[in-house]
Every structure is written in structure tokens, then in C-alpha cells.
N, CA, C and O of each residue as an XYZ file, in Angstrom:
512
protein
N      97.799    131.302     93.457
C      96.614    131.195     92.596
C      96.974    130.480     91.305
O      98.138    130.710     90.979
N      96.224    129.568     90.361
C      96.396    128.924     89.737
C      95.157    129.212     88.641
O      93.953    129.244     88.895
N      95.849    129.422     87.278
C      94.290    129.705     86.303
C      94.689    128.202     85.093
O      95.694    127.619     84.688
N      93.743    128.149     84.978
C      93.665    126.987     84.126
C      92.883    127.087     82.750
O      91.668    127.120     82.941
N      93.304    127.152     81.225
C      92.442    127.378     80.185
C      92.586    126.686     79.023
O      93.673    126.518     78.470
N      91.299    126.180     78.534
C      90.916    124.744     78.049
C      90.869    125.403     76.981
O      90.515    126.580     76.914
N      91.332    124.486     75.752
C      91.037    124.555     73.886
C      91.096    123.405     73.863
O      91.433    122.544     74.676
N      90.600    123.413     72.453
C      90.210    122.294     71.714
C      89.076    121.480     71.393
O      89.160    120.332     70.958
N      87.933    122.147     71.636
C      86.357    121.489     71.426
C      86.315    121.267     70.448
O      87.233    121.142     69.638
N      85.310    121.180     70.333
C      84.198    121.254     68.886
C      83.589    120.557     69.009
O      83.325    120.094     70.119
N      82.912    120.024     67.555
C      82.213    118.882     67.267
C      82.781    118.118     65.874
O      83.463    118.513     64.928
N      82.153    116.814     66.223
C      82.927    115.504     65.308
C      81.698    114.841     65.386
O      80.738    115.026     66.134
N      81.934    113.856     64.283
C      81.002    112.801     64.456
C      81.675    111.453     64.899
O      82.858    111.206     65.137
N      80.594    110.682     64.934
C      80.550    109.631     66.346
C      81.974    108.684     65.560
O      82.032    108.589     64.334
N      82.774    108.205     66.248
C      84.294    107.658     65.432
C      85.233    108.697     65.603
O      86.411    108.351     65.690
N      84.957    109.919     65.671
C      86.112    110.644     65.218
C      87.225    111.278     66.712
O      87.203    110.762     67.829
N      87.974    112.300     66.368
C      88.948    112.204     67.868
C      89.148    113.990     67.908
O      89.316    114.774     66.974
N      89.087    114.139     68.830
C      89.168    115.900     69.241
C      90.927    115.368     70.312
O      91.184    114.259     70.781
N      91.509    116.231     70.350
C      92.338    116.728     71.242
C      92.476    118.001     72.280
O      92.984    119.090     72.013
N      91.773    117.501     73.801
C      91.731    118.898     74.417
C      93.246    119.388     74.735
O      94.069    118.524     74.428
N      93.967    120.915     75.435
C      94.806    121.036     76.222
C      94.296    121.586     77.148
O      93.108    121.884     77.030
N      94.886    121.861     78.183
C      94.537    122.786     79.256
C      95.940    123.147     79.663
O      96.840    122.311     79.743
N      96.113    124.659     79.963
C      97.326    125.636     80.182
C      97.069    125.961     81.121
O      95.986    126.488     81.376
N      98.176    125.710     82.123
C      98.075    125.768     83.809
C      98.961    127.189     84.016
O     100.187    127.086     83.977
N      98.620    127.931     84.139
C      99.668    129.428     85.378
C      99.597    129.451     86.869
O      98.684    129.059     87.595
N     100.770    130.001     87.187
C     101.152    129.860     88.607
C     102.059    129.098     89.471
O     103.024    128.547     88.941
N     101.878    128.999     90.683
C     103.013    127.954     91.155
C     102.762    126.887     90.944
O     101.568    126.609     91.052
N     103.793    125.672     90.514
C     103.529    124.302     89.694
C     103.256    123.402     90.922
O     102.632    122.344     90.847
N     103.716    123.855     91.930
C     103.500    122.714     93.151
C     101.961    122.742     93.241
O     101.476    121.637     93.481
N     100.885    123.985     93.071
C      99.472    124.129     93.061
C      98.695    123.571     91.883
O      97.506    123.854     91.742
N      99.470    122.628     90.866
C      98.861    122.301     89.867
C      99.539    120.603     89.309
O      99.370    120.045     88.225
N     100.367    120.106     90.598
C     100.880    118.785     90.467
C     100.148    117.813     90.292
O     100.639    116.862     89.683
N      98.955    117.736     90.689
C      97.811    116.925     90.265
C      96.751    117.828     89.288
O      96.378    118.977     89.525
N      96.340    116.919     88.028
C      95.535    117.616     87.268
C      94.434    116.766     86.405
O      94.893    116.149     85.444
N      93.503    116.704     86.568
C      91.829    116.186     85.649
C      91.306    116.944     85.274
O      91.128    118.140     85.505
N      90.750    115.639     84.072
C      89.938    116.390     83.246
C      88.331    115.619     83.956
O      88.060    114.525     84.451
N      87.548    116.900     83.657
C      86.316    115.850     84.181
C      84.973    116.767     83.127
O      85.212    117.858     82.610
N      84.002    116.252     83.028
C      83.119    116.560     81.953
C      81.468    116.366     82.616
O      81.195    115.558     83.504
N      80.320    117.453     81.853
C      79.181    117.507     82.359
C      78.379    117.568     81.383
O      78.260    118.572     80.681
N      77.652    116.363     81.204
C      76.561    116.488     80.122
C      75.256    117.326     80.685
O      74.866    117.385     81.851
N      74.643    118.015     79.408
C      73.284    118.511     80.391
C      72.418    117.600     80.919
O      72.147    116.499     80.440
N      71.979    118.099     81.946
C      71.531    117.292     83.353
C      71.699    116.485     83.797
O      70.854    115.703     84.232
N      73.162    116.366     83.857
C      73.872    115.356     84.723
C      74.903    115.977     85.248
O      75.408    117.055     84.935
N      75.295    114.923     86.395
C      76.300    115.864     87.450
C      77.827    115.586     86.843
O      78.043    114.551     86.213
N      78.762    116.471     87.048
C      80.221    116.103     86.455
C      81.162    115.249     86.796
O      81.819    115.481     87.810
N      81.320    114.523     86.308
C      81.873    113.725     86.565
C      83.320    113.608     86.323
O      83.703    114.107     85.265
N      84.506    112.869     87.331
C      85.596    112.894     86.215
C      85.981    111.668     85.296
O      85.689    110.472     85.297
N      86.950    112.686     84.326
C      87.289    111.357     83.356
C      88.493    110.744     83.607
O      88.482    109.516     83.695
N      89.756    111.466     83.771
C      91.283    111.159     83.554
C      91.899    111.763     84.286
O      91.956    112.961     84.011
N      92.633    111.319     85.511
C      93.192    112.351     86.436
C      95.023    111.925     86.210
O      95.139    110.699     86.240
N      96.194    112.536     86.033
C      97.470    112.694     85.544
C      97.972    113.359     86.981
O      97.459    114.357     87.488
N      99.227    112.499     87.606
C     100.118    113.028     88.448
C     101.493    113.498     88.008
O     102.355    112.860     87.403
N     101.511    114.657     88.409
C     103.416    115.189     87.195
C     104.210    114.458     87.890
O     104.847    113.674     87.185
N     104.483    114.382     89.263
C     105.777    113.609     89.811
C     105.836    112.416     89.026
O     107.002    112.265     88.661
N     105.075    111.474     88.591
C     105.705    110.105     88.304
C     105.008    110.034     86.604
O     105.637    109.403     85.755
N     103.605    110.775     86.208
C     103.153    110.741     84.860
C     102.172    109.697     84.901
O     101.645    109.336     83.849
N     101.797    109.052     86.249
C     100.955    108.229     86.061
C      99.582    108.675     86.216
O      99.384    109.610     86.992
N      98.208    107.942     85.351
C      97.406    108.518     85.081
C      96.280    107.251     85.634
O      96.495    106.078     85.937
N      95.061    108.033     85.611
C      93.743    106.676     86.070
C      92.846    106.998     85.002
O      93.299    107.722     84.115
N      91.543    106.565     84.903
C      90.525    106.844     84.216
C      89.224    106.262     84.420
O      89.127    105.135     84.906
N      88.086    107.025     84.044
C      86.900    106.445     84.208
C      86.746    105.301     83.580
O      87.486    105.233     82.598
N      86.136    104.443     83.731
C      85.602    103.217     83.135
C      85.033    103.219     81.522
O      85.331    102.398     80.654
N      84.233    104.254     81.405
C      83.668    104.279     80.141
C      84.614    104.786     79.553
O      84.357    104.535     78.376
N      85.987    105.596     79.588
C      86.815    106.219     78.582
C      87.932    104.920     78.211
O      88.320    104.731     77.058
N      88.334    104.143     79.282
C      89.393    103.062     79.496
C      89.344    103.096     77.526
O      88.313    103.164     76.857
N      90.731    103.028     77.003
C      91.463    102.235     75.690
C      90.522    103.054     74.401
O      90.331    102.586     73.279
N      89.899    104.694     75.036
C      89.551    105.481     73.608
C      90.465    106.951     74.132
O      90.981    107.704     73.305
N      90.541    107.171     75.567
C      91.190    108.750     75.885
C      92.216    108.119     76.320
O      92.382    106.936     76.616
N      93.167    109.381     76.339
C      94.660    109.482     76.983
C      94.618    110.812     77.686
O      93.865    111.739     77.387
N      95.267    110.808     78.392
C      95.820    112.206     79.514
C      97.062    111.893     79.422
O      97.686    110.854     79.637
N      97.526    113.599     78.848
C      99.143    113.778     79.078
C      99.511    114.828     79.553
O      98.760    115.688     80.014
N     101.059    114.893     79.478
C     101.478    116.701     80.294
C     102.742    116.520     79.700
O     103.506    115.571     79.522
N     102.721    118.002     79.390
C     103.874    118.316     79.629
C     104.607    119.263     80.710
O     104.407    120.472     80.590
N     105.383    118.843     81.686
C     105.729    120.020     82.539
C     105.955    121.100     82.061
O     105.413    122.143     82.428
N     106.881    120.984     81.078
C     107.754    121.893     80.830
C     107.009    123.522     80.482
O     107.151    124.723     80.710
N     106.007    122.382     79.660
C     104.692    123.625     78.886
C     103.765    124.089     79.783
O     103.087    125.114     79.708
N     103.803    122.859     81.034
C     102.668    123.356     82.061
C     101.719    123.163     81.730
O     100.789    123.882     82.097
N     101.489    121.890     80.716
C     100.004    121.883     79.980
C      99.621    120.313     79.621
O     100.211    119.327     79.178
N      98.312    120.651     80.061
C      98.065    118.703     80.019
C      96.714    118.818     79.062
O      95.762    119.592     78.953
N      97.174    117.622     78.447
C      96.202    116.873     77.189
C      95.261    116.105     77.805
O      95.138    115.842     79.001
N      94.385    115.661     76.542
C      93.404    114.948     76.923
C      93.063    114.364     74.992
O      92.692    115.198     74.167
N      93.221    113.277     74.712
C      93.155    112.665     73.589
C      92.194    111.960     73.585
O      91.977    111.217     74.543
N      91.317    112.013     72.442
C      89.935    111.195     72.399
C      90.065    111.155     70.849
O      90.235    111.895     69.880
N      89.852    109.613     71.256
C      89.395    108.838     69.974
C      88.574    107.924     70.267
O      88.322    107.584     71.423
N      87.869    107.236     68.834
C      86.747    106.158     68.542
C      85.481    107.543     69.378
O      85.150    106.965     70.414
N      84.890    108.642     69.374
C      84.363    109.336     70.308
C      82.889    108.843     69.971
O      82.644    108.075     69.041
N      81.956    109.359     70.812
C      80.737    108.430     70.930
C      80.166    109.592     71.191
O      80.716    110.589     71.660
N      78.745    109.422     70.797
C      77.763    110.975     71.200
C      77.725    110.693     72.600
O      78.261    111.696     73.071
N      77.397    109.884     73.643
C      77.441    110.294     75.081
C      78.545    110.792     75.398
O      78.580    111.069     76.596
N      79.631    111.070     74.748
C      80.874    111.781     75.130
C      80.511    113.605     74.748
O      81.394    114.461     74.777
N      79.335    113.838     74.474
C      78.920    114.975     74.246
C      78.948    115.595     75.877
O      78.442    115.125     76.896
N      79.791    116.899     75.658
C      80.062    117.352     77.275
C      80.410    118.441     77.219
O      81.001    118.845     76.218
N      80.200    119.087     78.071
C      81.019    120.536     78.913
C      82.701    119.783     79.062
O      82.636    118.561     79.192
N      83.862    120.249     79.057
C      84.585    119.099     79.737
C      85.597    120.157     80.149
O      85.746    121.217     79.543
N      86.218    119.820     81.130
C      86.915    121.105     82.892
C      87.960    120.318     82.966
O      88.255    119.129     83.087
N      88.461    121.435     82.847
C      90.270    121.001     83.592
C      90.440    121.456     85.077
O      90.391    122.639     85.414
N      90.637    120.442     85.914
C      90.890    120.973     87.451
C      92.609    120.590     87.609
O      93.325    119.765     87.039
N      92.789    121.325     88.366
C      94.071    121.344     89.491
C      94.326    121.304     91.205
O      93.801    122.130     91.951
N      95.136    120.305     91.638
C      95.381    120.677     92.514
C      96.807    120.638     92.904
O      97.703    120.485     92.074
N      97.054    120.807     94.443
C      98.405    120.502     94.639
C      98.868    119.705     94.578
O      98.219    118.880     93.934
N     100.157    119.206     95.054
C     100.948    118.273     94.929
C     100.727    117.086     96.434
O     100.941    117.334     97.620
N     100.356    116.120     95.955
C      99.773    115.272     96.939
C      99.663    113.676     96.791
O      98.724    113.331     96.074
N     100.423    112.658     97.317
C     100.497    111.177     96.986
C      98.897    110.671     96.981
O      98.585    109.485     96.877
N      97.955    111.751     97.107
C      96.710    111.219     96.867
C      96.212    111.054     95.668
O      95.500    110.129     95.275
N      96.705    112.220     94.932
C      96.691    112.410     93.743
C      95.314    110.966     93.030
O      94.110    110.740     93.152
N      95.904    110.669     92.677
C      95.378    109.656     92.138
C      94.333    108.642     92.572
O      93.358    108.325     91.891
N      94.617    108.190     93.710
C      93.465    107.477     94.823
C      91.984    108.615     94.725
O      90.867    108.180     94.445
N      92.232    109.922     94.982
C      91.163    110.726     95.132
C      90.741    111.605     93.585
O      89.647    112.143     93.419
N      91.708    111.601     92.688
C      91.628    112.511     91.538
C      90.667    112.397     90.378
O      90.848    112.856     89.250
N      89.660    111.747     90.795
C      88.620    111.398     90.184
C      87.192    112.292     90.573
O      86.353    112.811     89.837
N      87.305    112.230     91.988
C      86.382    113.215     92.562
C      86.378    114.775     92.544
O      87.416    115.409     92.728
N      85.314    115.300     92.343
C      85.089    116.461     92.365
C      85.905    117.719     93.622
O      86.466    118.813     93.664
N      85.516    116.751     94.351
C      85.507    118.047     95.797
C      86.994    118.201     96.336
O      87.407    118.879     97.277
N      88.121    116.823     94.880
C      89.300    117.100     95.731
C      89.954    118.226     95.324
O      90.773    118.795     96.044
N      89.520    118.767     93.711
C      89.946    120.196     93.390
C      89.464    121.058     93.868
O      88.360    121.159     94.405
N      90.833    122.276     93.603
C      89.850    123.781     93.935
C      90.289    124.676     92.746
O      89.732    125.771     92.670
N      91.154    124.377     91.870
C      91.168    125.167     91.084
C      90.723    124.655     89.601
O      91.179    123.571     89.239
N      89.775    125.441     88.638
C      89.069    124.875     87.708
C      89.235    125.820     86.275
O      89.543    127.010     86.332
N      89.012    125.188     85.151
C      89.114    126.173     84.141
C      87.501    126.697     83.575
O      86.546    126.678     84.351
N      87.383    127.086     82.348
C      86.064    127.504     81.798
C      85.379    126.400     81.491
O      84.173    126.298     81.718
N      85.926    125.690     81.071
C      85.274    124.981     80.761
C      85.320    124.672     78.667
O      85.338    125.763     78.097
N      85.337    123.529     77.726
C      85.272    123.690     76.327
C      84.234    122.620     76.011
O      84.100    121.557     76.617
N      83.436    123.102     74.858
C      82.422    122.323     74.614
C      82.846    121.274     73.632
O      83.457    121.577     72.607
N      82.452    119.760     74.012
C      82.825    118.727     73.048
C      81.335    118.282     72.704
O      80.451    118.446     73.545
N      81.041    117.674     71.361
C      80.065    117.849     70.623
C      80.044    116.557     69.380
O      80.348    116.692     68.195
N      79.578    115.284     70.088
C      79.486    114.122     68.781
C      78.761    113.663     68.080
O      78.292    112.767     68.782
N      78.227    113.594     67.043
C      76.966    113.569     66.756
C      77.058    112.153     66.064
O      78.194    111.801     65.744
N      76.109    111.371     65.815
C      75.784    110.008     65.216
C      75.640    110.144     63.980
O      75.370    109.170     63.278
């Protein structure tokens, strides 16, 4: 079993940069692949930044490309999520998922249905 728990919300205004983490427990092989993905109200969730620990390589949605970063640290068991230049449509629910350890990692780590383990969820909040 794998629990996953998100800090770092708030709210900023539109320019400014929040830093999420998310703190992974359990066996690390169940949490080798890890995204962040985010849900504005009434819209479906989408992901943003998916991070593989074996190699550290990372993908990203289109609209975040050259303002977020996704990082990890193994050691801490805990992966970032860095936002800057932030924009009010970046206003979101935003979820840390996990999964296992898998060379898909990345090809699929964008999609929803490839996780199964998820956190609470932290509210990000930008205003104009």
C-alpha cells in the first residue's frame, strides 16, 4: 500500500510561484513512477508532470512546458512540483499519483487510469 500527501497550496497572484511536495510511504518499487495532475471546477483532471525515479526523467503537459518543474528526491521519497510565471487557469485541485515501477512510466504517465494510488489532493489558487 502506498499513501501519498500533498503541501504546499495556496493562493498567489497571477506571476507568482507556489512550490507543491508530495510524501510517498511504503514500498518504493509501488511509487517509481509519480504525477502530478490537477482539476479545475468542471473540468476533468488532467495531468501535468509525470517524473520516473530510475533515470529522473520527466514529461509535461503542453500548457505547463518552461513555467513547472517536477522533482524527487528518493532519498526523501518525495517529489516536487515548481510553478512559476503562474496564471489564474492554473487555478486547481492538484493530486499526486503513484505507481509502480514500469518502462512505461512515462509514455503512459500522463493519463489518469495508469495510476492507482492518489493523494488528497492541495488547493492552488491565482488570481489576476
Amino acid at each position: 500500500q502506498v499513501q501519498l500527501v500533498e503541501s504546499g497550496g495556496g493562493s498567489v497572484q497571477a506571476g507568482g510561484s507556489l512550490r507543491l511536495s508530495c510524501a510517498a510511504s511504503g514500498r518504493t518499487y509501488n511509487y517509481a513512477c509519480m504525477a502530478w495532475f490537477r482539476q479545475a471546477p468542471g473540468k476533468e483532471r488532467e495531468g501535468v508532470a509525470v517524473i520516473y525515479a530510475n533515470n529522473g526523467l520527466a514529461r509535461y503537459t503542453d500548457s505547463v512546458k518552461g513555467r513547472f518543474t517536477v522533482s524527487r528526491d528518493n532519498a526523501k521519497n518525495t517529489m516536487y512540483l515548481q510553478m512559476d510565471s503562474l496564471q489564474p487557469e492554473d487555478t486547481a485541485i492538484y493530486y499526486c499519483a503513484a505507481a509502480p515501477d514500469s518502462s512505461r512510466c512515462l509514455t503512459y504517465g500522463l493519463g489518469i487510469s495508469y495510476f492507482g494510488y492518489w493523494g488528497q489532493g492541495t488547493q492552488v489558487t491565482v488570481s489576476s
